[in-house]
C-alpha positions in Angstrom: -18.6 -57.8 -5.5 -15.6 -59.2 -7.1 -12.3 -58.0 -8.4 -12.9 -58.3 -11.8 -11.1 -60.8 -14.1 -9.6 -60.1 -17.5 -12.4 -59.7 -19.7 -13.6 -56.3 -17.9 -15.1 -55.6 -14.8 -18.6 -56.8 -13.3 -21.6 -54.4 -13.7 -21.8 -52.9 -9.9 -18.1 -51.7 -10.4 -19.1 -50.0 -13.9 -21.9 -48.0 -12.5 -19.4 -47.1 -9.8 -17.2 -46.2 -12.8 -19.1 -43.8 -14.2 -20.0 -42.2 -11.1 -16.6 -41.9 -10.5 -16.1 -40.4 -14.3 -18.7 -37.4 -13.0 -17.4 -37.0 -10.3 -13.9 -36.1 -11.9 -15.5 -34.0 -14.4 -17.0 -31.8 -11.6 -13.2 -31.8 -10.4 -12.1 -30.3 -13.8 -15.4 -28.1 -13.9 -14.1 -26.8 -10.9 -10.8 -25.7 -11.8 -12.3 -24.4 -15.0 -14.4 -21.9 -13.0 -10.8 -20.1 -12.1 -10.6 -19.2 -15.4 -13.8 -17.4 -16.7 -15.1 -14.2 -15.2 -17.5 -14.5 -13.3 -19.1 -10.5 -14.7 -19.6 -12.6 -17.9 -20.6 -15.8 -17.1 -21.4 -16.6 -13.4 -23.7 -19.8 -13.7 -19.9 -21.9 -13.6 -18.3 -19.8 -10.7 -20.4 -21.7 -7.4 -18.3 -25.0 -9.0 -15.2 -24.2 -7.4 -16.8 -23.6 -3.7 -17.7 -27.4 -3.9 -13.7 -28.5 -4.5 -13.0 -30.1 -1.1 -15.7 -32.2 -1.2 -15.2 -32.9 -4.4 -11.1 -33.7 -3.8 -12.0 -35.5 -0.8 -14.5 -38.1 -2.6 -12.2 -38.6 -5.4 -9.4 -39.7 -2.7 -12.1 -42.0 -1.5 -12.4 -43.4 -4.8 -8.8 -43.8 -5.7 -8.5 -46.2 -2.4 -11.5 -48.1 -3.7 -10.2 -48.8 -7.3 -6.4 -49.0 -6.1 -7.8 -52.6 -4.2 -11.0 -53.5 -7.0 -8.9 -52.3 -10.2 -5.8 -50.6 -9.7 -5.7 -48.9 -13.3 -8.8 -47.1 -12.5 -7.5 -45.5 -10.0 -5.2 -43.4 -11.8 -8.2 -41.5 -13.3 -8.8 -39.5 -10.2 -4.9 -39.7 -9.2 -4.6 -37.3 -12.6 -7.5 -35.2 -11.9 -5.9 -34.3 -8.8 -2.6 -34.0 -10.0 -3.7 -32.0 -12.5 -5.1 -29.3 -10.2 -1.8 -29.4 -7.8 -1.8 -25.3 -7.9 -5.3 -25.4 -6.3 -4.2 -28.1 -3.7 -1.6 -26.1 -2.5 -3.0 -22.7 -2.6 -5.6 -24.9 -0.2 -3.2 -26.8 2.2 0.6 -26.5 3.1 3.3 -27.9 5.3 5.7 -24.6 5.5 8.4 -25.0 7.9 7.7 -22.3 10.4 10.9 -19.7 9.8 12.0 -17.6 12.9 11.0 -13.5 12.5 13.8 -11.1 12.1 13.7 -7.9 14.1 12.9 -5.9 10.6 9.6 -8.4 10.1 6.5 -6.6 9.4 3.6 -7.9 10.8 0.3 -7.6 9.1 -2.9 -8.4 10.9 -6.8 -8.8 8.8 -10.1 -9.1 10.4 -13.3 -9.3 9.4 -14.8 -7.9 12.7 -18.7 -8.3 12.0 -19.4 -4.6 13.4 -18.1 -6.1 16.8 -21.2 -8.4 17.3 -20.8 -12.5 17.6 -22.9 -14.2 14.8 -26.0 -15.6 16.4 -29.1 -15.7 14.1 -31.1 -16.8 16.7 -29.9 -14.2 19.2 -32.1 -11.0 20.7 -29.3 -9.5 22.2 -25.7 -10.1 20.5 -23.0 -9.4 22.9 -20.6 -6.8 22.0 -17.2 -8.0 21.0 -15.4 -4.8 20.6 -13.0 -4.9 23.8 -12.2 -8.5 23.5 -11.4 -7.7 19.9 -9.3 -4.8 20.8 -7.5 -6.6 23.4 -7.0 -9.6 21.0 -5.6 -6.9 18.4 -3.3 -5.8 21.1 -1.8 -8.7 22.1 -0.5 -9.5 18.7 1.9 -6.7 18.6 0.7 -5.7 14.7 2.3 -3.1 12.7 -0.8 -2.7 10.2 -4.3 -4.1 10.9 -6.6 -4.2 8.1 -10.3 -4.4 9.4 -13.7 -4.8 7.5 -17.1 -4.4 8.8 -15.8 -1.6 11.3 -18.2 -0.1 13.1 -17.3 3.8 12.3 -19.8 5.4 15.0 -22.3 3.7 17.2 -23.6 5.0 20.5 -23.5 1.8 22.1 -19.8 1.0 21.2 -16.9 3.6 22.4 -14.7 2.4 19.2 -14.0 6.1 18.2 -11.4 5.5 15.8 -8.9 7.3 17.0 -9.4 6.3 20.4 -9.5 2.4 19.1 -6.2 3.0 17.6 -4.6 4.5 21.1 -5.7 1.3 22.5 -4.4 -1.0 20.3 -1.2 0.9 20.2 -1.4 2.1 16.7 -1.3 6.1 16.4 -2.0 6.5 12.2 -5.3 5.1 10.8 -7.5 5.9 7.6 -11.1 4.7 7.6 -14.2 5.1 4.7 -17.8 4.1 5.4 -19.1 1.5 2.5 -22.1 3.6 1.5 -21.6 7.1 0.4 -21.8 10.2 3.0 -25.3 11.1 2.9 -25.8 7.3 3.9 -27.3 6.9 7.8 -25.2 3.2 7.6 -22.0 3.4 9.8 -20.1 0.5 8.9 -17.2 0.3 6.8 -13.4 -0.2 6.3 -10.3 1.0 8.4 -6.7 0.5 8.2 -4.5 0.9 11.2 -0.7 1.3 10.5 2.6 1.9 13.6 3.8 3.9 10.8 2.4 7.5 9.5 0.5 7.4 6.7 1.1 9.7 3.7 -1.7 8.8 1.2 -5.6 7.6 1.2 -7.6 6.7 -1.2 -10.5 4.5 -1.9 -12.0 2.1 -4.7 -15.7 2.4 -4.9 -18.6 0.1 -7.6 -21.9 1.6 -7.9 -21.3 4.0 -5.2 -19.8 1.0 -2.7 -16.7 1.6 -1.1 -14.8 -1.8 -1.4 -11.6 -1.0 -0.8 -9.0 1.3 0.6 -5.6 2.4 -0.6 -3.0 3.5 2.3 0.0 4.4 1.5 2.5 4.2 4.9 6.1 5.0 5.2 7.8 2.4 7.5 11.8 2.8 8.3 12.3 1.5 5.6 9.9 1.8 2.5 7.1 3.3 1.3 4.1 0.3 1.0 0.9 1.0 -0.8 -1.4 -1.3 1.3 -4.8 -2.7 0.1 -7.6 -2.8 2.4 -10.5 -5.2 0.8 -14.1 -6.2 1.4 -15.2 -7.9 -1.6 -18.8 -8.3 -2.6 -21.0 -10.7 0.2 -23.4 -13.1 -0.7 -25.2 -11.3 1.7 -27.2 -14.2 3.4 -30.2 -13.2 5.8 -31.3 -15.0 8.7 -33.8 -17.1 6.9 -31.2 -18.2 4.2 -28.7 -19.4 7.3 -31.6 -20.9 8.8 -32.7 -22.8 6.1 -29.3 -24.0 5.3 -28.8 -25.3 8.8 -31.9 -27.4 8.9 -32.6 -28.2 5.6 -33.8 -31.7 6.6 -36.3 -30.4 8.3 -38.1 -28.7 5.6 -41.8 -29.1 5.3 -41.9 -29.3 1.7 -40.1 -29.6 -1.4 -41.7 -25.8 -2.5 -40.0 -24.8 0.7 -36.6 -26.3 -0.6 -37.1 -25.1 -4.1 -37.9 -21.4 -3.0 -35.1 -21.2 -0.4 -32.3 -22.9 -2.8 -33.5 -20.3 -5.5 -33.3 -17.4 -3.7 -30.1 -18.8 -2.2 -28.8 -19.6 -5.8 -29.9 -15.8 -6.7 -27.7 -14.1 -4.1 -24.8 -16.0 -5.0 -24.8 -15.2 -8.5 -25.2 -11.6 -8.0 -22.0 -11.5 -5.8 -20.3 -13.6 -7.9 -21.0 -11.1 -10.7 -20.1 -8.4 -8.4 -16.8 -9.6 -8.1 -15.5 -10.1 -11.1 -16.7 -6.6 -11.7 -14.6 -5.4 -8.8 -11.8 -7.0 -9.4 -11.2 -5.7 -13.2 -11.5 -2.4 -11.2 -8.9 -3.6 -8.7 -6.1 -5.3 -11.0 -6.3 -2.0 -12.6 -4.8 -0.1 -10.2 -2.3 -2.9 -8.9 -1.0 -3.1 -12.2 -0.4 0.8 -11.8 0.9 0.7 -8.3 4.5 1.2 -8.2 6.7 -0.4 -5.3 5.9 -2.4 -2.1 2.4 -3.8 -2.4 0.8 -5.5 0.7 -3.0 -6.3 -0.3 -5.2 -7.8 2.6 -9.0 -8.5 3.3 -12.4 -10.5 2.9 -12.6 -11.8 -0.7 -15.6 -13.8 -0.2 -14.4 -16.2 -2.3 -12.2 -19.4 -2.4 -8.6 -20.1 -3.2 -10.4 -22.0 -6.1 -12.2 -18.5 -7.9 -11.9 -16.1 -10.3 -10.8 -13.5 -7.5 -7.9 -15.6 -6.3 -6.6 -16.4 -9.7 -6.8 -12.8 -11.1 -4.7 -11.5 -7.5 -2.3 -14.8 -7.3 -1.1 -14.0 -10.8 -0.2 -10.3 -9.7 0.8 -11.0 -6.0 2.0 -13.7 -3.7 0.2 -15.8 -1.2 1.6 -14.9 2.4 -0.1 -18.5 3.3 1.8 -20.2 0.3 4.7 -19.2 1.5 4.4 -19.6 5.0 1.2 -21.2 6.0 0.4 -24.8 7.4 -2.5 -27.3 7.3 -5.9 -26.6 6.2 -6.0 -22.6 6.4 -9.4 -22.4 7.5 -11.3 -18.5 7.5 -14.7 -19.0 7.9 -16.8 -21.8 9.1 -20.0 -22.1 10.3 -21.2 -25.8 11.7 -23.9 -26.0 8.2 -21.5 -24.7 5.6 -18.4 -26.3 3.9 -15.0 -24.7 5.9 -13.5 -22.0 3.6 -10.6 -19.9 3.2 -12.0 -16.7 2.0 -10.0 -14.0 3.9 -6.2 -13.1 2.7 -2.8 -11.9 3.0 -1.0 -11.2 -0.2 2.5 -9.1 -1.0 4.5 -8.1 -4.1 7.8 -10.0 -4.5 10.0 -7.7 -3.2 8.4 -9.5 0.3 8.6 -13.0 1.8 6.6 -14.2 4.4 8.2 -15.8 7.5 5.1 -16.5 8.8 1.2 -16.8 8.5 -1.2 -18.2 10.7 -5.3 -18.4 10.9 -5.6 -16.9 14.9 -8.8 -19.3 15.8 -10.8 -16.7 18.0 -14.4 -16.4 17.9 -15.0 -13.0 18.2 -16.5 -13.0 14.3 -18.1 -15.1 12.0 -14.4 -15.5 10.8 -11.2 -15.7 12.1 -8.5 -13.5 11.9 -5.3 -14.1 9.5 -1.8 -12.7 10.3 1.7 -12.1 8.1 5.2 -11.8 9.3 6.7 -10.4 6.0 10.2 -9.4 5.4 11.7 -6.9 2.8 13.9 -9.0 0.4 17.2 -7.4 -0.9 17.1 -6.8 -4.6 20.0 -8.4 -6.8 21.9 -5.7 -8.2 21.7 -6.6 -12.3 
């Protein structure tokens, strides 16, 4: 394969070309899908899950042109360019800044009802004291958790009793499905501070979300407590996903990507349902806002860009590298779990806690009240 002289290049590198061209408009596709909701039109949304790989082969191909054809190269230089918000809101090199006595530190954590993530397993192990000594150990003034388990005879997390042991005293807590539900999982906020208002933000009689509001020493913060709608994977989906080579058939593929292709549109739908009912009520919350939780989605979705615009991203301010949430060994690594604050905070400091008591890991805040200018 040679360089190419000046009357074009040589075949192989066209074809190469091209691919690259496609490859870039998957890039733009991508950000695109940031933009329309997903309520109205989810068939563009799964493009933005794909934007790592997607960067990553485009870097690849920007080192092959820079040393075949240099010009070419800046095709994928300005795609990437181009999309420098979604770079960063996906990696950053934050100097780490030392916490102040008055620092706030915010803790979420998807808990999985307490159990590790083993498709395969017969008998999960319980994770609920390793989990509650993990909690401990961070010293947290509010801890938002999702998939809580509320009551379960073979756990002793009664809430109140969870709360003595982690050394938080004031907590509010709402079960996902409605009361006359048998289903005993749901969301709980934990807080040093008392609380002084609860609330909650249900679609189609789900509870997604609750609404705290805690008086600290020195404000009043309304904090958000999120689980946004899951893909909701079974067994047979992870399975399939982590041994697709070994499928028996291509009917076997086709019916496992559909159904796979199914569930994720119905969440992405989901979501941009729930989060017109959440920016709602932000934009009506007055004050401190701290909003934390499982979004289920990407820095690169609708979800992020409708949130970003309103808040800030604690990891944007103060996180480093590659702020990885959830990985599993068969699906791409993803950030999907968040710390976010009106402006009237700054984060110090934000770091993913690798622990794997969960299918994800738990993110944490240092956030500090900032002192108004007087106009």
């Amino acid at each position: 394969m040679s360089r190419g002289g000046k009357k074009g290049i040589s075949s192989p590198l066209r074809l190469i070309l091209w691919l690259n061209f496609f490859l870039i408009g998957s890039l733009l596709l991508a950000y695109l899908s940031s933009y329309i909701d997903p309520s109205l039109f989810p068939y563009i949304a799964p493009a933005g899950m794909g934007y790592l790989p997607l960067l990553l082969t485009n870097i690849v191909f920007i080192l092959f042109w820079l040393y075949f054809a240099p010009r070419k190269a800046l095709y994928s230089i300005l795609a990437i360019v181009l999309g420098t918000p979604v770079l960063l809101a996906h990696f950053q090199l934050n100097r780490r800044a030392d916490r102040t006595a008055g620092d706030l530190r915010i803790l979420s954590y998807n808990v999985r009802n307490f159990f590790n993530y083993l498709p395969d397993a017969t008998h999960p192990e319980s994770q609920e004291e390793k989990v509650r000594n993990f909690i401990k150990e961070q010293h947290p003034d509010i801890v938002c958790m999702q998939e809580f388990m509320l009551k379960d005879r073979l756990l002793v997390n009664d809430k109140k009793r969870f709360g003595k042991k982690i050394g938080l005293r004031y907590y509010y807590a709402h079960k996902y499905l409605n009361r006359k539900s048998k289903a005993r999982v749901g969301l709980i906020t934990y807080s040093r501070f008392p609380i002084v208002g609860e609330d909650f933000i249900e679609y189609q009689g789900k509870t997604f979300g609750l609404i705290t509001k805690i008086r600290t020493d020195k404000d009043t913060i309304t904090v958000y407590n999120l689980h946004l709608a899951s893909i909701h994977f079974g067994d047979d989906d992870y399975r399939f996903l982590q041994d697709i080579r070994k499928q028996n058939s291509k009917e076997d593929i086709q019916k496992a990507s559909g159904r796979i292709i199914q569930k994720m549109i119905k969440a992405f739908r989901i979501r941009g349902r729930q989060v017109a009912l959440l920016t709602g009520l932000l934009h009506q919350t007055s004050g401190s806002i701290i909003l934390c939780g499982d979004f289920n989605d990407t820095p690169l979705s609708y979800t992020y860009h409708e949130v970003s615009s309103i808040l800030k991203d604690s990891f944007c301010e103060a996180g480093r590298g590659l702020a990885t949430t959830f990985d599993l060994p068969y699906l791409p690594p993803a950030r999907i779990d968040y710390i976010f604050h009106s402006d009237d905070y700054r984060a110090t400091e934000f770091q993913v806690i690798k622990r794997n008591f969960s299918d994800h890991y738990p993110v944490q805040a240092s956030l500090y009240k900032t002192e108004k200018e007087e106009e």
